[in-house]
N, C-alpha and C positions, 0 to 999 in steps of 0.2 A: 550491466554486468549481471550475469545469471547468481543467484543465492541459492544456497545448497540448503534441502529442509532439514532441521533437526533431526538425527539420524532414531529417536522415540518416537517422532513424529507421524503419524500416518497422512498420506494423502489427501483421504477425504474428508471434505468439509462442510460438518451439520451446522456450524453457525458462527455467527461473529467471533465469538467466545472463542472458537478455533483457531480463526487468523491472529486474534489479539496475541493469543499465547503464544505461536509461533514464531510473531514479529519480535514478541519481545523477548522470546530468547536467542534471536538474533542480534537484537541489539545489545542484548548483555553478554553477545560474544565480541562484542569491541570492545577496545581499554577504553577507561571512563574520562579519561581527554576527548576520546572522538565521539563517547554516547552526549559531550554537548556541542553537536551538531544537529542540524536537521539532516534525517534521511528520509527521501519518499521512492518507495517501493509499486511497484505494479505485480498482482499476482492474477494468474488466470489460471481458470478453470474448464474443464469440457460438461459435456452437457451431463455429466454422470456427477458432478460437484467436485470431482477430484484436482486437484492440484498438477498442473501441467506444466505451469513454471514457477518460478521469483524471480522477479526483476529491480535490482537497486537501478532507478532511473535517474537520483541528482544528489548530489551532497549538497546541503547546504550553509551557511552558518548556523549561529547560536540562536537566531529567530527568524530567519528567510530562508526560502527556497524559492529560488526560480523553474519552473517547471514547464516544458514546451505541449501542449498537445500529442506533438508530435512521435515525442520522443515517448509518452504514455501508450502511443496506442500502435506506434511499430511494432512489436512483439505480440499482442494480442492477434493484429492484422497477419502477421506472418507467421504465425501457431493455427491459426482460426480457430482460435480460443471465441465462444460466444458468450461467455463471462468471465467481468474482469472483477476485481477489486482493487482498489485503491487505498497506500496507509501510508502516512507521516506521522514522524514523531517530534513532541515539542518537548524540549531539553528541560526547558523551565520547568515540569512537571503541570504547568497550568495548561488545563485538557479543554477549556472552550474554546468551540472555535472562532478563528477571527473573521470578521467581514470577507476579505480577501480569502480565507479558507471555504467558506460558503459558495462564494462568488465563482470559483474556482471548480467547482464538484458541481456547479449546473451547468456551466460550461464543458463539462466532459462529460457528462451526463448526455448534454444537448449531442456535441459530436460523437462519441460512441453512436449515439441512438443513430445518426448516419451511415456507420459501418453496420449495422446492425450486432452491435456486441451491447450488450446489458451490463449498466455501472450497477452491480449487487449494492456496493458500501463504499462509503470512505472511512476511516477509522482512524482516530485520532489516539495513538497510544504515549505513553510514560514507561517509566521505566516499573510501575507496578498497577498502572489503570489504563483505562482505554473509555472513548465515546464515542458514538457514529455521527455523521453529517447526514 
């Protein structure tokens, strides 16, 4: 499902800090039963850093997401988006990441670098912080 940017929001994106903000005023546009969900988002970018889409890729519960490769990197692939980014949010507000959060972001790391699209970040937000992978 395509995510519509915050209508303050500008396109372009100088840095983490950007996306952070972005994501989590998106997330604090859901009622606060569904901000404890996990949501992992895919956003791509063109070669100018701009914002070419958002993509909610998976809902997930209160501490899991299942996430397919697959489903991360269709819309990059059929944009021809050459950078992507990568963000999930953990409900709990606890922002380190887990083994399987790691594990996860060099394995898309690894297959993006196939298609040749560049994993910028993964970014782990709250509902008031954010850290990178």
């Amino acid at each position: 499902m395509t995510v519509r940017l915050p209508k303050d929001e500008d396109k372009h994106i100088s840095g983490t800090d950007d996306i952070a903000r972005i994501r989590q005023k998106v997330l604090w546009r859901q009622n606060k039963l569904h901000r404890q969900k996990e949501y992992f988002w895919t956003i791509g970018l063109n070669v100018a850093n701009d914002i070419e889409y958002i993509e909610l890729v998976t809902i997930g519960t209160s501490n899991r997401n299942i996430v397919d490769p697959v489903d991360v990197l269709s819309m990059p692939v059929s944009k021809k988006c050459k950078k992507i980014i990568l963000c999930h949010n953990h409900p709990s507000g606890k922002l380190e990441p887990s083994e399987a959060d790691i594990a996860f972001t060099e394995r898309m790391e690894k297959a993006a670098a196939i298609m040749k699209i560049n994993l910028l970040d993964h970014i782990i937000i709250s509902e008031v912080n954010y850290v990178t992978i």
